[in-house]
C-alpha positions in Angstrom: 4.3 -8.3 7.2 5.5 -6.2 9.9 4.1 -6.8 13.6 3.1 -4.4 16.0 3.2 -4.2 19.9 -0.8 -4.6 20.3 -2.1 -2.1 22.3 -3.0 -4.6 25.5 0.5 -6.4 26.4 -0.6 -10.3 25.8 -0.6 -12.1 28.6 1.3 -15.0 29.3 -0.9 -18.2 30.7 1.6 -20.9 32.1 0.6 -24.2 30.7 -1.5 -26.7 32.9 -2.0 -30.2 32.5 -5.5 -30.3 34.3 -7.6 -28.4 32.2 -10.6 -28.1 34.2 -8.6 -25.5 36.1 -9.5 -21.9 34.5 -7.5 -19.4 32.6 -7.3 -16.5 34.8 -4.8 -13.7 34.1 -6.1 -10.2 35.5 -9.2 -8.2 34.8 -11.4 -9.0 31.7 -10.4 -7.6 28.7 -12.5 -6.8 25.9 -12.0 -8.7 22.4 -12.9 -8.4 19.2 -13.6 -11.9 17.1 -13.6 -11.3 12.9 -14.9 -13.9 11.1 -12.0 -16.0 10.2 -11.5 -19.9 8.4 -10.2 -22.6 10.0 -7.7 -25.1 8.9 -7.3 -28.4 10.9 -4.9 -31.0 10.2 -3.8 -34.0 12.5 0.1 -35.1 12.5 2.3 -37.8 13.9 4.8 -37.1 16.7 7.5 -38.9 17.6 6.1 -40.6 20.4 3.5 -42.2 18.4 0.8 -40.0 19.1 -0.9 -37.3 17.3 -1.2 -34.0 17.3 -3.8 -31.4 16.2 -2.8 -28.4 14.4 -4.8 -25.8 13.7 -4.1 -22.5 11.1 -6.1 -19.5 11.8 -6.2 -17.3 8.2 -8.5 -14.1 8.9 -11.3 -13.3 6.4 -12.3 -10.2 4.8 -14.3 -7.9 7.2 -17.9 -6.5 5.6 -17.1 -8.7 2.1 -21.2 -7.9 1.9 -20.9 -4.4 0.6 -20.9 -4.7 -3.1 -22.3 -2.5 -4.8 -23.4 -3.5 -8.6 -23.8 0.2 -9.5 -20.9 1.8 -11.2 -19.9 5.3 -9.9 -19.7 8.7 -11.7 -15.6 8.0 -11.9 -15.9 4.6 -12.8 -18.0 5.3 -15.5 -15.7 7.8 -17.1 -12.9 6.3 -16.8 -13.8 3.1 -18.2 -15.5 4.8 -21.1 -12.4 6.8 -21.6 -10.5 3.4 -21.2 -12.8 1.9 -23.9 -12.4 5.1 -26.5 -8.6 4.9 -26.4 -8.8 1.2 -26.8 -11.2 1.6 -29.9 -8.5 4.7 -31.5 -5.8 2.6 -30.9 -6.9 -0.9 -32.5 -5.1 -0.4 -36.0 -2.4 2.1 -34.6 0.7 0.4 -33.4 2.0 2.9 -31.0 -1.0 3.2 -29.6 -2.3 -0.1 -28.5 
């Protein structure tokens, strides 16, 4: 998978230990949020703590828009598919 320079540089946010203080980097930004799944997993560090890990995987966008019809192509083809199929069941070269 080949990444891209995104169209808005990212910025970079220098860590802080108090977080109460806000994340501010510039003017706001619009963002768009796909629906994605969440992995979450704790480990063990060195020190004898833990540690949270997280794994973002991105979902399919608009997974809703099945459609149980076949179309006019589909159709033909997989009859055609079907016919050769049925020619071809006794005919070694052919299936």
């Amino acid at each position: 998978m080949a990444f891209s320079t995104p169209a808005f540089p990212l910025p970079s946010v220098p860590f802080s230990v108090d977080l109460s203080q806000p994340l501010a980097f510039g003017a706001p930004q619009v963002v768009a949020l796909f629906p994605v799944r969440l992995e979450t997993r704790f480990f063990t560090v060195a020190t004898g703590g833990s540690e949270l890990r997280v794994r973002v995987y991105p979902d399919k966008v608009h997974v809703d828009t099945h459609e149980p019809d076949l179309t006019e192509q589909e159709l033909l083809w997989g009859t055609h598919f079907w016919e050769e199929t049925w020619r071809g069941a006794n005919d070694a070269a052919h299936a």
